[in-house]
N, C-alpha and C positions, 0 to 999 in steps of 0.2 A: 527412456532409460528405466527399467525397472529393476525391482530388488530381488536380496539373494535373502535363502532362507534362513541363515545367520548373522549374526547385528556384528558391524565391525566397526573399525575407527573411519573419521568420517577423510575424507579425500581432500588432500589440502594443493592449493593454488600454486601456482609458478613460483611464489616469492617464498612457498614454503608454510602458509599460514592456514589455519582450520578454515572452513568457511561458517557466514557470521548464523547461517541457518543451515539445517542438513536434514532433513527428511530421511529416514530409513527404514524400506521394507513396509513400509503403512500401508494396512488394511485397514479401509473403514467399513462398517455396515450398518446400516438400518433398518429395525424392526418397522415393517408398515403391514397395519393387521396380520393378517397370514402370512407375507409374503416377507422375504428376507432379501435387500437392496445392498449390493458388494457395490459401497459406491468409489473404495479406492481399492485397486489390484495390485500389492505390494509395489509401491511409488517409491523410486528413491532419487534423491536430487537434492545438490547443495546453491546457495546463494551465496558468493563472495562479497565480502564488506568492499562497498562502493559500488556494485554493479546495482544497472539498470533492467525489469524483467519484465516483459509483457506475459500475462498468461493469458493464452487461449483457448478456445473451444464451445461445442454447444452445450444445448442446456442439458443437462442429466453425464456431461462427460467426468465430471471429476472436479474442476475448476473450482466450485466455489466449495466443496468441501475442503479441498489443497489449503483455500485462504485461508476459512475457519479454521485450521488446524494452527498454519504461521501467527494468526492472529490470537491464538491462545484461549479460542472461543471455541472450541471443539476438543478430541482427545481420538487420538490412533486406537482401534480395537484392537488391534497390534503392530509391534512397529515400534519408532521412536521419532521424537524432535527433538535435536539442541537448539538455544538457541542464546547464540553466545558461548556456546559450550555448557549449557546447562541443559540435563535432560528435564525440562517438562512437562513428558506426559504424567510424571508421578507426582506432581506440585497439587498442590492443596486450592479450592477456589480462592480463598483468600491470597494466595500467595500468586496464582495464577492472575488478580487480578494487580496484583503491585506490578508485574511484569508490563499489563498492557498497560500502566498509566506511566512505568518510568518508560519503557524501552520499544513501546511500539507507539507510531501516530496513524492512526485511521482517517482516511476520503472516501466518502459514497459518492453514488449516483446523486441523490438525493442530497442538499445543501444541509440540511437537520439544523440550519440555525433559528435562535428563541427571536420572534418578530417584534417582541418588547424591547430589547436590548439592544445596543448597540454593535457595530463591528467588533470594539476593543473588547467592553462585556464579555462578546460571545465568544472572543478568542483566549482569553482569561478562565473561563468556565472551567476547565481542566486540572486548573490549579486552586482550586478550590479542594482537593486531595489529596493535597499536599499541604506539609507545615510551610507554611511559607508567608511573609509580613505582604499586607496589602500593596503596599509603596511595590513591593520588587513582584507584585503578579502584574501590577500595572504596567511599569517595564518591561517584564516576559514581552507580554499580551502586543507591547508597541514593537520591542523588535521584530517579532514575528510578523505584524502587520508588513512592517519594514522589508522581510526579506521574499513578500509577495507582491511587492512596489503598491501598497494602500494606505499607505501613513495617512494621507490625505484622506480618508475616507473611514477613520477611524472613530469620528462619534456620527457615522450615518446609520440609520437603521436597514434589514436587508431590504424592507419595501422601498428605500430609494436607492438601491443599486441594483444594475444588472445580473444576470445568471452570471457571466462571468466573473464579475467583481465577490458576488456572492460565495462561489464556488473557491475562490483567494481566498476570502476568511475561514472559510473548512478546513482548508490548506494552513492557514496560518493557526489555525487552533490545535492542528494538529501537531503543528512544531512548536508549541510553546512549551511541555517538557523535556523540549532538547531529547527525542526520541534517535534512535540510533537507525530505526527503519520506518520506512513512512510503507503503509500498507495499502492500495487504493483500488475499492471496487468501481469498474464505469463514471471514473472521472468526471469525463466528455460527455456522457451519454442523454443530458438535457441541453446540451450546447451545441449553437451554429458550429459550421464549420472553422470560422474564421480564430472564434472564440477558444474551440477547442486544441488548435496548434497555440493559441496564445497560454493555455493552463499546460502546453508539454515545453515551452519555453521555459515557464516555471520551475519545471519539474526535473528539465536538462539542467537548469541553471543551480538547483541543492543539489542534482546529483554530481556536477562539478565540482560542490561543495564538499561533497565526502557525504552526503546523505545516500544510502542503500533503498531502493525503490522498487516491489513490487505492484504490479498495477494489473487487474485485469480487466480487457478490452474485445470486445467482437467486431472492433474495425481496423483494418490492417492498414490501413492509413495512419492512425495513430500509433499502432504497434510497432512500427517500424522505428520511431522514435526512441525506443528504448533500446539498450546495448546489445538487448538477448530477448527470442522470444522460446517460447515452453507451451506448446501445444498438447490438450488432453484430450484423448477419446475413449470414451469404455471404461473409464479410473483408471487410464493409462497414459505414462505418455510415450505421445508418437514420433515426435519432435521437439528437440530439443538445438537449437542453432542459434551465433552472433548473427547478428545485423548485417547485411552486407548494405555498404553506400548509404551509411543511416547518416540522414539528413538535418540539420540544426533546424532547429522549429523558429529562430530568428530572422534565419534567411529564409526560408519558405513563408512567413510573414510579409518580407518586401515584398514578394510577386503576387501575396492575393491581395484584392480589392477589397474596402473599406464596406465595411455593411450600413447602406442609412437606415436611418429607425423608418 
């Protein structure tokens, strides 16, 4: 789906509603020495509140500038992003960063948790940006543990838990300001196989919740998992399609086998 040369209102869903992101018309490019890199070709695509979105593609297609853009970490050379119905590409850093600490929650590849602290700690961290009384970051910090099933594992440090356990508490840090979108690069992408359907269980199970989820992934095994996937090539997309026969990551859990250490 690509864009038209003039900015419009954004295309609203079945039920009549804006969607909760909208992309329009965004060109990005990048100065590198001489050379000038059109890394998105007028992109336009919206995200409805509650859907689930695999983005794909390879490396240099467009994908991970897409994310930085939703994640408030980049800016359209032209173009626009609502998000919420607020245009941010003209937001201030400061302002841009209030957005990513109230209304976006970030997952990497990479777990980025502190090896000193513990689970709870590290899923607390976030709210440390917020006014907020000690007592009720601690509460945050425990529900959120809570709704990645690691209560139990809340004053462990990450060196005694597994990548997967690990990769729950990213998960859970990222939902401790009640973010409205969880944004997630290569979830899976340090995780067994087994592991990795157990962190999309997860991830089915908030977006049942009414949590909105984009996720980007280069295994169609896990992509599948999500409502919608959004293929990019050339800073374009190519495809854009619902899930057909998309599978619960709970049931696809009873048929595989148990990993031993």
């Amino acid at each position: 789906m690509t864009g038209t040369s003039t900015l419009s209102l954004p295309a609203r869903d079945a039920r009549g509603a804006p969607p909760l992101l909208w992309v329009e018309n965004a060109h990005k490019y990048y100065e590198m020495g001489e050379a000038r890199v059109h890394a998105l070709r007028g992109v336009t695509v919206g995200v409805a509140g509650g859907d689930f979105v695999a983005v794909m593609g390879a490396s240099g297609s467009g994908k991970s500038t897409f994310m930085n853009i939703l994640g408030c970490l980049d800016r359209p050379t032209s173009g626009r992003y609502l998000l919420e119905g607020i245009d941010v590409s003209s937001l201030t850093k400061r302002e841009l960063a209030g957005i990513r600490n109230r209304k976006l929650g970030f997952v990497f590849q990479g777990f980025n948790l502190i090896a000193r602290t513990t689970a709870l700690e590290n899923v607390a961290l976030p709210t440390l940006y917020t006014r907020m009384h000690k007592s009720e970051r601690t509460e945050r910090a425990a529900e959120a543990l809570a709704k990645v099933g690691l209560v139990d594992r809340a004053g462990h440090f990450p060196s005694q838990m597994s990548g997967g356990q690990q990769q729950r508490v990213a998960i859970a840090r990222a939902l401790v300001n009640g973010p409205s979108i969880l944004l997630a690069d290569e979830p899976t992408g340090n995780l067994d196989s087994r592991t990795s359907v157990e962190i999309m269980e997860v991830f089915q199970d908030l977006n049942d919740r009414g949590l909105t989820i984009v996720m980007v992934t280069h295994e169609h095994d896990i992509a599948r998992f999500a409502k919608r996937v959004v293929v990019f090539r050339d800073g374009t997309i190519r495809k854009d399609e619902a899930t057909v026969d998309r599978p619960r990551a709970a049931n696809v859990l009873q048929a595989l086998p148990t990993l031993e250490d």
